[in-house]
N, C-alpha and C positions, 0 to 999 in steps of 0.2 A: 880313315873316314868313319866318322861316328854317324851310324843308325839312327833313325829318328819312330819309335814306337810308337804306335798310336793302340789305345784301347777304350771302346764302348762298354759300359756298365749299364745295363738296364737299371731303372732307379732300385725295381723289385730286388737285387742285390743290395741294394743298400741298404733298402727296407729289412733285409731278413738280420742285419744287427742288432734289432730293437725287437726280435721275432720270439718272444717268450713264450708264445704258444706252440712256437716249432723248436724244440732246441736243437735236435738234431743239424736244423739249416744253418741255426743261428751259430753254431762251432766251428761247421763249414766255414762258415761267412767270417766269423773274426779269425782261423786260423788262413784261408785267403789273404786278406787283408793284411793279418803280423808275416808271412814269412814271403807271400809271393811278391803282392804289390812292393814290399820294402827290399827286395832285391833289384827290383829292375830302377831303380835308384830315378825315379820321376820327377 
């Protein structure tokens, strides 16, 4: 039986890709996005 994921992103996640005045966030947010999002294979 295949699992069915469900995940909420607040937009402000989003937002923090485009976040060049926060870099720190903005790393977070794109290393997020490349290694975790791309595994749960959405």
């Amino acid at each position: 039986m295949d699992k069915i994921y469900k995940i909420y992103l607040d937009t402000s996640v989003i937002n923090f890709l485009f976040a060049d005045d926060a870099p720190e966030k903005k790393e977070i947010t794109i290393d997020f996005f490349e290694n975790f999002i791309k595994k749960i294979n959405i």
